[in-house]
C-alpha atoms as a printed R data frame, in Angstrom:
   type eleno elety resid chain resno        x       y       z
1  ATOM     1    CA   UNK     A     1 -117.299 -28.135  -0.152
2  ATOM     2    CA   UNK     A     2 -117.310 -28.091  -4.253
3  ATOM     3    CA   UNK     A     3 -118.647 -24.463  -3.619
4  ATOM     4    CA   UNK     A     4 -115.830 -23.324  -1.344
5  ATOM     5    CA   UNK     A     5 -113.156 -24.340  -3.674
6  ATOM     6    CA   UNK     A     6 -115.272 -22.331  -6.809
7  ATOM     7    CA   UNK     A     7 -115.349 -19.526  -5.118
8  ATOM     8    CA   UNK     A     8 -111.606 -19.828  -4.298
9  ATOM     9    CA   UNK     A     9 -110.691 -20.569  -7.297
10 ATOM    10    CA   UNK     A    10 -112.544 -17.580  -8.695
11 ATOM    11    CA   UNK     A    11 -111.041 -15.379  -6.422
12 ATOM    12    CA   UNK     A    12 -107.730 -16.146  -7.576
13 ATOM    13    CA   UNK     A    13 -108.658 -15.845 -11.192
14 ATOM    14    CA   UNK     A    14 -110.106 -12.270 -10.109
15 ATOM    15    CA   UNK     A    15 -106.900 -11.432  -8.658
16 ATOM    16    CA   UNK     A    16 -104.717 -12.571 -11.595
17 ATOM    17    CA   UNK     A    17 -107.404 -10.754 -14.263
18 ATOM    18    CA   UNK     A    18 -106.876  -7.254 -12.014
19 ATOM    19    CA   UNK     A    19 -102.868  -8.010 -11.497
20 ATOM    20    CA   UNK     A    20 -102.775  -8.485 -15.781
21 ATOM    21    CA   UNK     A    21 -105.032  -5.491 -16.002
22 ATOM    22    CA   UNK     A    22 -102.819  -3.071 -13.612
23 ATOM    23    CA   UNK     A    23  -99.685  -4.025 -15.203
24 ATOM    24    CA   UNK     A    24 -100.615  -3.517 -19.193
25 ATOM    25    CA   UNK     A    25 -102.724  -0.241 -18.583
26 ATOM    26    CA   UNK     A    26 -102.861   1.161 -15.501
27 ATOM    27    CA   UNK     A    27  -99.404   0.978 -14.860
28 ATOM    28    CA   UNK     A    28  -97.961   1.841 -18.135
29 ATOM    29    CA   UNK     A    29 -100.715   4.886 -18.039
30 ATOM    30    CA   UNK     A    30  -99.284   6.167 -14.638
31 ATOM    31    CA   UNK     A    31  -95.459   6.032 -15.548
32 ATOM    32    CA   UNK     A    32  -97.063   7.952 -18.948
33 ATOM    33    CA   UNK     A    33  -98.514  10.866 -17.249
34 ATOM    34    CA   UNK     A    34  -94.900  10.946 -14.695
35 ATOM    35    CA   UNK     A    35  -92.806  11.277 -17.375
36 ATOM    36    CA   UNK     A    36  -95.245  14.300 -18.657
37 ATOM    37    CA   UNK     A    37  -96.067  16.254 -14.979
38 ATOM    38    CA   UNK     A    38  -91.811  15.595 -15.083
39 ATOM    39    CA   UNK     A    39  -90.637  16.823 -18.418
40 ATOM    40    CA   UNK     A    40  -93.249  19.690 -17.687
41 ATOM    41    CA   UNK     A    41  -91.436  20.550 -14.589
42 ATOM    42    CA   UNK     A    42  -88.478  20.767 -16.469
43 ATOM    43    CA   UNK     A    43  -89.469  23.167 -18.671
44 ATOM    44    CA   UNK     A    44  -90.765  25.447 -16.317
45 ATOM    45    CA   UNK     A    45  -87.336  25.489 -14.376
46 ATOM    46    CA   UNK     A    46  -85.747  26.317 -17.468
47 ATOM    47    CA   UNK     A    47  -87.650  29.088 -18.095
48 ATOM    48    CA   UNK     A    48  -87.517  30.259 -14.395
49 ATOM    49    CA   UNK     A    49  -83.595  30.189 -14.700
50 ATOM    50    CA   UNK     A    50  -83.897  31.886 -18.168
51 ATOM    51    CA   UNK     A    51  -85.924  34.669 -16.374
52 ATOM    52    CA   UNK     A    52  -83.753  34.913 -13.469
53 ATOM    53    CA   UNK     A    53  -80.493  35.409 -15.493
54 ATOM    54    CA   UNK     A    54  -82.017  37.718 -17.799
55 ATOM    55    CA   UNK     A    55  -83.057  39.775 -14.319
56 ATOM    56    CA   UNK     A    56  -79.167  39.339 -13.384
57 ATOM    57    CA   UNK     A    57  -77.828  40.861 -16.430
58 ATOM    58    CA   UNK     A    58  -80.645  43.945 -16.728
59 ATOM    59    CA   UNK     A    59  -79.287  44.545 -12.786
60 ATOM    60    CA   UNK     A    60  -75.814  44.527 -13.764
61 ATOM    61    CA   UNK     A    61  -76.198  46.757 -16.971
62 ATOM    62    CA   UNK     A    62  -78.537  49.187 -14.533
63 ATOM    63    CA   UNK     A    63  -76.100  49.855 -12.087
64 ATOM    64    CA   UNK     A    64  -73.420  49.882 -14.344
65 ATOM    65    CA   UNK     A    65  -74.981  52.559 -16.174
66 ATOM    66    CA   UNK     A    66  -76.042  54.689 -12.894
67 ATOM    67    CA   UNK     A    67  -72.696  54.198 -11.686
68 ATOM    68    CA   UNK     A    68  -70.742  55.563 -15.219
69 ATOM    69    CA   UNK     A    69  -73.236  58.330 -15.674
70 ATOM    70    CA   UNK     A    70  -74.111  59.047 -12.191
């Protein structure tokens, strides 16, 4: 019986050791690298929407052009 309650007890000192271990590295460490993969993101759809204006505005001046000299 003194073996049963060891092993329990061990058990739950696993499970506290792995929920104090997941909550100062692992999580931290995950929220880390979403906050990078995120502010990434951003960037990139900034410089889509920078592209796709500058597209806008060289279409506009194009036809603008064809249209006065054409």
């Amino acid at each position: 019986m003194d073996n049963d309650i060891i092993k329990t007890v061990l058990v739950y000192i696993g499970i506290i050791i792995l929920v104090i271990i997941a909550f100062k590295f692992i999580l931290p460490m995950l929220l880390s690298l979403m906050g990078f993969i995120i502010i990434l993101l951003m960037k990139i759809l900034m410089w889509v929407a920078i592209i796709y204006v500058l597209y806008l505005l060289v279409k506009y001046l194009y036809e603008n052009f064809n249209k006065n000299n054409g």
